[in-house]
LUMKE-540812 format. One record per residue: residue in one letter; x, z, y of N, C-alpha, C in turn. Coordinates in steps of 0.02 Angstrom, whole numbers, plus 32768, in hexadecimal, padded with zeros to 4 digits. Layout:
<pators>
aXZYXZYXZY ...
</pators>
This chain:
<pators>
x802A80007FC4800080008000802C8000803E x80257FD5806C80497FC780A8801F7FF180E6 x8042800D80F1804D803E813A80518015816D x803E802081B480387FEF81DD8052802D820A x808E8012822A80B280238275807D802F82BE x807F806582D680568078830F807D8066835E x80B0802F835080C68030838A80AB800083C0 x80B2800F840380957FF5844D80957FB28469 x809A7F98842080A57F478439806A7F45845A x805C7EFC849180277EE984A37FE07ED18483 x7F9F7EFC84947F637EE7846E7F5D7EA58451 x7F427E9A84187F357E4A84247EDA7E478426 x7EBC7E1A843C7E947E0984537E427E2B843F x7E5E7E1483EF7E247E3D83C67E327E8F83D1 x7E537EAC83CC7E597EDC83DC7E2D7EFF841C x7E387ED284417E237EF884917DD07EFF8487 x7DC27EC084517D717EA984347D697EEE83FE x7D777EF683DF7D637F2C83AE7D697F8283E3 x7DA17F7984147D9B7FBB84327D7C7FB68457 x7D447F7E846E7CF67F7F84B57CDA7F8B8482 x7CD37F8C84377C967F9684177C867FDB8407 x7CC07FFE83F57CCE803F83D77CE1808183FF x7CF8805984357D03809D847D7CCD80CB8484 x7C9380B3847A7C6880F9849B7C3D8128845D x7C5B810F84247C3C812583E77C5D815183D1 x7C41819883BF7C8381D883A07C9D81BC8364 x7CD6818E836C7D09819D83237D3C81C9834E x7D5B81BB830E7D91820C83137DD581F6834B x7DEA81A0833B7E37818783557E2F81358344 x7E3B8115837C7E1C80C983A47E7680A98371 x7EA680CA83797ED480B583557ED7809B831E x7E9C80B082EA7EA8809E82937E93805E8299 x7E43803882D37E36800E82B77E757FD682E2 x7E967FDE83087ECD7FC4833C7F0B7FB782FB x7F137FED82D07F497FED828C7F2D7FBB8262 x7EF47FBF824D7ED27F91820F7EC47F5E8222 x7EB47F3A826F7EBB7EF782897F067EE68272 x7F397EF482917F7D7EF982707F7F7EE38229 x7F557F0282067F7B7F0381C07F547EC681B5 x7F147EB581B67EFD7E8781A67F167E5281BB x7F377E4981F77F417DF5820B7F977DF181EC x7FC57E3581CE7FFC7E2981B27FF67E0E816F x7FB87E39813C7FB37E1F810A7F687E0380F5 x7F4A7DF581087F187DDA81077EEB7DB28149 x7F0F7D8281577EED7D64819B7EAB7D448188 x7EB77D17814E7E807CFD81327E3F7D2F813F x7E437D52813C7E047D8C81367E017DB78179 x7E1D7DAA81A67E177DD681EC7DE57DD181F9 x7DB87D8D81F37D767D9282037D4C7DBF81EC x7D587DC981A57D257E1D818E7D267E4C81B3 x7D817E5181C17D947E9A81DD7D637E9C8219 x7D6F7E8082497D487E7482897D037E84827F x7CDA7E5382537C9B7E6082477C817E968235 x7CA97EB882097C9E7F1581F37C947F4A822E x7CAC7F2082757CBB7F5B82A77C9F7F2782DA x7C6A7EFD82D07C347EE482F87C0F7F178321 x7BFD7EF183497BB07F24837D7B7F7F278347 x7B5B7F10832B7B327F2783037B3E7F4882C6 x7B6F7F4282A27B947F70827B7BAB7FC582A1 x7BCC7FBA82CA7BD4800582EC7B8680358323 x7B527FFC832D7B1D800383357AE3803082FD x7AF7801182D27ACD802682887AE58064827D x7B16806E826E7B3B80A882567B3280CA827B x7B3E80CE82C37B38810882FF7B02812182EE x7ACF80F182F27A8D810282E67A7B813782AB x7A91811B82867A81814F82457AA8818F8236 x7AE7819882507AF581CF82647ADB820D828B x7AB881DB82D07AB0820482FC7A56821482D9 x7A34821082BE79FB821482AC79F8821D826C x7A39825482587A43827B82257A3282C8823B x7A2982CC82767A20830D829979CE8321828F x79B982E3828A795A82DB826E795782FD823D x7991831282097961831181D37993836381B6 x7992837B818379AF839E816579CB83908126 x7A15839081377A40837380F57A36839880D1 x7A3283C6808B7A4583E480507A8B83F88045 x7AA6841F80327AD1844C80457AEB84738002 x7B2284827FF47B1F84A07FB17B3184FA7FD1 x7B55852E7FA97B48856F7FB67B80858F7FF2 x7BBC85557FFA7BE6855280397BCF85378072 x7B95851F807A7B8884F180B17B9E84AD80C7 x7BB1848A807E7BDB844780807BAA84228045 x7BB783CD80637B7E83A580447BCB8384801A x7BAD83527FE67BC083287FC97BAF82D07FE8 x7BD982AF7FEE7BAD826980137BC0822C7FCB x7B9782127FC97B8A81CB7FB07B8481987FC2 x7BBB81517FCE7BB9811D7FFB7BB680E37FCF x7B6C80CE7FC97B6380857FB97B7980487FC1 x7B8880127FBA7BAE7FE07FD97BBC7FF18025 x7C00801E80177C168029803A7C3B7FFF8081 x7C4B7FC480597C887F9F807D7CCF7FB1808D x7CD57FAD80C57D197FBC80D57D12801980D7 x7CD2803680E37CE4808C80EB7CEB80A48126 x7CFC806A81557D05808281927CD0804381C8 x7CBF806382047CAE80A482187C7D80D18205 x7C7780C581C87C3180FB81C17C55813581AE x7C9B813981797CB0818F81877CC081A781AE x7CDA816E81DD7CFE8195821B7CCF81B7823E x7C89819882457C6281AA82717C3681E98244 x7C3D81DB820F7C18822E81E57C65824F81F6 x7C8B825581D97CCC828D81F07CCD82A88252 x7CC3827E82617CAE8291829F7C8F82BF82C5 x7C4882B882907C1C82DA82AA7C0883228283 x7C23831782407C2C835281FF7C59837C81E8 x7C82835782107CE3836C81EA7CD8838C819F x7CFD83C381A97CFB83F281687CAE83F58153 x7C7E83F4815B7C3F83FC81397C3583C88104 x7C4B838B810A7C53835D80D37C9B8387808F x7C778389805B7C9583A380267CC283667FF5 x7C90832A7FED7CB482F87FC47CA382A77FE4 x7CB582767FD37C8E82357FDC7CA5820C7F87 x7C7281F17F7F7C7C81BA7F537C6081737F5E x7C9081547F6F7C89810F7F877C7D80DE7F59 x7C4580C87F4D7C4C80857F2A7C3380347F41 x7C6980037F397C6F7FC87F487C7B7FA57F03 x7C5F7F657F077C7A7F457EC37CAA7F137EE2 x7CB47F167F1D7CED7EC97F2E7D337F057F2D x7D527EE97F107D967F147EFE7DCC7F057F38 x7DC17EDF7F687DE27ED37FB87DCA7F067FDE x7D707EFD7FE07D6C7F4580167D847F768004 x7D837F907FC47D977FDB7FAC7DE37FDA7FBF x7E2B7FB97FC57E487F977FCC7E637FB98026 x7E357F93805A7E3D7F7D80837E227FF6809D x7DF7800280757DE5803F807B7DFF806B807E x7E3C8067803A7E66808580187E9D80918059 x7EA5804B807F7ECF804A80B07EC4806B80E9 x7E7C805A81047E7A80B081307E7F80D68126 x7E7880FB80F37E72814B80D97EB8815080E7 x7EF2813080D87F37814680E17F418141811D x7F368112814D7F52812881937F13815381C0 x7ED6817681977EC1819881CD7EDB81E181D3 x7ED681F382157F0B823982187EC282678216 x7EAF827D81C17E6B829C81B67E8C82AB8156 x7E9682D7815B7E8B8314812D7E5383198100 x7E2882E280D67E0B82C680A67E2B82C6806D x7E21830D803D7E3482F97FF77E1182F37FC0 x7DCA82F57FD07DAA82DF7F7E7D92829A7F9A x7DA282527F9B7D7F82347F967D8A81F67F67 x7D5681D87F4B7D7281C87F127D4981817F1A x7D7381397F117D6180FF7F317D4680DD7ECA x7D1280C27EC77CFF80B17E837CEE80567E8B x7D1F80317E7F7D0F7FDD7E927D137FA37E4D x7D107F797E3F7D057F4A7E1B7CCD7F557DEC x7CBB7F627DAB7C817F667D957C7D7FBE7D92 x7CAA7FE87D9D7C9680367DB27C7280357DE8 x7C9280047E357C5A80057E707C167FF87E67 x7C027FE37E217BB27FD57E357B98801D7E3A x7B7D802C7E537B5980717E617B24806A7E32 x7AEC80317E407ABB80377DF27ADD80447DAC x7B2080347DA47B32803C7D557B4D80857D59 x7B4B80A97D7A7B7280D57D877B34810E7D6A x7B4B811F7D287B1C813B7D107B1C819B7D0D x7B5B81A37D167B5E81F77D107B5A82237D40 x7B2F824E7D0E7B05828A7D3C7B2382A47D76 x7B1982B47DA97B3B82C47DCB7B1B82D17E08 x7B3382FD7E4A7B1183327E797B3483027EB7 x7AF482FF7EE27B1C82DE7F377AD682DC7F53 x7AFC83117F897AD183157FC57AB682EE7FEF x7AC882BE80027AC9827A802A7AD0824F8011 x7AA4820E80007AC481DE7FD87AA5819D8029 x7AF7817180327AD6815380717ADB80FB8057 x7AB680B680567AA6809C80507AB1805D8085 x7ACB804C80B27AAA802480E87AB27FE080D4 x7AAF7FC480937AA97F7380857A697F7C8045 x7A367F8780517A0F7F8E803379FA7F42801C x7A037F0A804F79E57ECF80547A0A7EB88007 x7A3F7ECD800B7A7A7EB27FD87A727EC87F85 x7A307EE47F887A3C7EFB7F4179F77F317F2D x79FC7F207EF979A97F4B7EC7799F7F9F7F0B x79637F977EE079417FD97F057979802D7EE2 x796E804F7EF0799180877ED7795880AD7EBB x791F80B77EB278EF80EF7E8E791980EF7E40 x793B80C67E23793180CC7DD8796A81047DD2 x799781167DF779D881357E0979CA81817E09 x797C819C7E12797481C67E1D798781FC7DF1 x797881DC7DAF7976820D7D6479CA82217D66 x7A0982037D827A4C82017D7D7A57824F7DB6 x7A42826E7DCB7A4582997E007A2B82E47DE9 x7A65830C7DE57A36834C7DE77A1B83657E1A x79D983817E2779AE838D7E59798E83597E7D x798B83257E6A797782E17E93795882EF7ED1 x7920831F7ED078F783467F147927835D7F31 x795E83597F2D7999838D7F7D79C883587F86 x79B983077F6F79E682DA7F7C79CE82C27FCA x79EA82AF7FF079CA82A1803479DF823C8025 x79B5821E801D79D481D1802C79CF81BD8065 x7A0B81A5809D7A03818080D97A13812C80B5 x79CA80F080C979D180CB80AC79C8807D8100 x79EE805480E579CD8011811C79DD7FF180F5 x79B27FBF8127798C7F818112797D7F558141 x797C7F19814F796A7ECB816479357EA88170 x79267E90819078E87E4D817879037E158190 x794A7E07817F79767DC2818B798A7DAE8143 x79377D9A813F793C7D6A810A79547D248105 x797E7D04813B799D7CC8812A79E97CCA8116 x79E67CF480E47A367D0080DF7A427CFD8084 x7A5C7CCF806F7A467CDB801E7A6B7D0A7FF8 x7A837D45800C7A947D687FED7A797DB97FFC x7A447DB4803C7A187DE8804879C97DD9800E x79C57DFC7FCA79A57DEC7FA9796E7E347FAF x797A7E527FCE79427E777FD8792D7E9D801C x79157E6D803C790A7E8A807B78BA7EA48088 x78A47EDD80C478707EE180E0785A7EE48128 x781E7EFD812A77F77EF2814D78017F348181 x78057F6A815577F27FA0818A78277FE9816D x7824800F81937847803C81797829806D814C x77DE8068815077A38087810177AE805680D7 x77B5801F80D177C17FF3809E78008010806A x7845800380B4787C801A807A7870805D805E x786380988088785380C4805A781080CF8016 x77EE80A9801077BE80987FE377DF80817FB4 x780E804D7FB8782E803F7F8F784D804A7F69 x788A80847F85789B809B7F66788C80EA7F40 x784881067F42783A81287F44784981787F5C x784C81697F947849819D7FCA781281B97FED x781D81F8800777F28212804378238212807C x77FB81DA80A7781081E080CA781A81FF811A x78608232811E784A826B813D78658249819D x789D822081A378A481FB81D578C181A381C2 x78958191821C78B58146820D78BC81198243 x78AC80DA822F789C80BC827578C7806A826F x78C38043829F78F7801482A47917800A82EB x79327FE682DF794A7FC1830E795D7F7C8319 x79497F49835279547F09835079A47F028369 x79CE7EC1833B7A117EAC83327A087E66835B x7A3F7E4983617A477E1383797A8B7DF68348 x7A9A7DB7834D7AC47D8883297AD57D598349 x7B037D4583527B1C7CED836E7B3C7CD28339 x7AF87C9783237B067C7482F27B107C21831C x7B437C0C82F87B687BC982F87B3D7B8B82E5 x7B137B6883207AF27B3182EE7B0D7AFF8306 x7B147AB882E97B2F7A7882D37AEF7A6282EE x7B017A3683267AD27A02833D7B0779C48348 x7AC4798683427AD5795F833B7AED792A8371 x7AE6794C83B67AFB793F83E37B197970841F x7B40796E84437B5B799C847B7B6E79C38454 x7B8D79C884107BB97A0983E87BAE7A4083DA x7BD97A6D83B57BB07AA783967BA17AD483C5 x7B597AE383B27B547B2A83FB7B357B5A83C5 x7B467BAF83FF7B397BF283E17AF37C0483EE x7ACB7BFF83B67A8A7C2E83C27A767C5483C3 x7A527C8483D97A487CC783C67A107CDA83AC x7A167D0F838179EA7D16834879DC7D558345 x79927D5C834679787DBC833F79607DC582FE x79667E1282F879587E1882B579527E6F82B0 x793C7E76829279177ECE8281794D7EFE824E x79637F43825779897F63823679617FA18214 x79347FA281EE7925800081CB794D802A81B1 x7931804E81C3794A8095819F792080C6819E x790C80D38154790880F68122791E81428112 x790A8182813B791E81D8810F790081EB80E8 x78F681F580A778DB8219808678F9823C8055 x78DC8267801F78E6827D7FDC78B2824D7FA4 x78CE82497F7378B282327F38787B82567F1A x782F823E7F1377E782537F0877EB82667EC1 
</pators>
């Protein structure tokens, strides 16, 4: 695993773009994602475009959001006053721990991350080493261990958080895998940008997703996104469109 140098060379461009997006949002240090731009365009340029996209306005939008409207609800707690967290297609991991470490520090007890693309876990693996954060149970589960549906053993977590719901089956069947299922809190989202062929399950409303997945649902709500998508015309050249589109989210416990 390659370490990336913190020294004062001059920003480069994307950079200055990812720090207007992320400046006014509590993460912990504007430096890691300034290091992991770095690392990505040393060893992976091909893919900078992910990196970037992971730390989009509507990506650091979503997450804020669901952080900050974690205060709605009441996490579950074991007999120290520390939760366990569960991260569904996770992705890259960041910013959504930074922004739960942020706001939880020590009250978070464990995380278990699961991704099945063995790059994000990867690219994950790589923040956890340069963030200056004192995280020792967390345990990254990727290639056919990341599926979280196959992931069959019993097991206790306070928080289980979700935000690509569009991307994959409902979670009710998951329930029986959980001891106490009633003290699991699920924070879940969801889409209704259904022109995307790999968003195979999107909805309508934020009672929907929780219906779905069989929840009560205790908070929610959405929010409208925006996109600049690239269309190909056939005259005067490619121009940027913009595109709206709906974000839910889903609090509940399992019925």
């Amino acid at each position: 695993m390659q370490l990336v140098d913190t020294s004062t060379r001059k920003r480069s461009r994307e950079a200055d773009h990812l720090g207007s997006d992320i400046a006014n949002n509590k993460t912990q240090d504007l430096d890691i994602y300034y290091n992991m731009l770095k690392w990505f365009h040393r060893n992976y340029p091909e893919r900078l475009d992910r990196f970037i996209e992971s730390c989009s306005p509507n990506q650091i939008e979503g997450k804020t959001w669901l952080v900050e409207e974690l205060d709605n609800v009441q996490i579950p707690r074991d007999d120290e006053g520390k939760f366990k967290i569960e991260i569904v297609g996770g992705w890259f991991g960041f910013p959504m721990i930074d922004l739960l470490y942020a706001k939880f520090g020590d009250q978070i007890r464990a995380i278990d991350f699961f991704d099945m693309d063995p790059f994000a876990a990867k690219v994950f693996g790589v923040y956890l080493s340069m963030w200056d954060v004192d995280m020792q149970d967390v345990k990254i589960f990727t290639n056919t261990q990341g599926d979280y549906f196959n992931y069959k053993e019993k097991r206790r977590a306070h928080l289980v958080i979700n935000t690509s719901c569009e991307h994959m089956p409902d979670m009710l069947d998951m329930k029986e895998y959980y001891f106490d299922p009633d003290r699991t809190l699920l924070v879940l989202q969801s889409n209704d940008k259904d022109d995307e062929p790999d968003h195979i399950n999107c909805v309508k409303s934020e009672v929907e997703l929780a219906e779905k997945n069989g929840i009560a649902l205790l908070n929610g709500g959405w929010r409208t996104m925006k996109s600049k998508v690239l269309k190909r015309e056939v005259r005067g050249g490619d121009k940027k469109k913009i595109s709206f589109w709906n974000r839910y989210m889903a609090m509940g416990k399992w019925t």
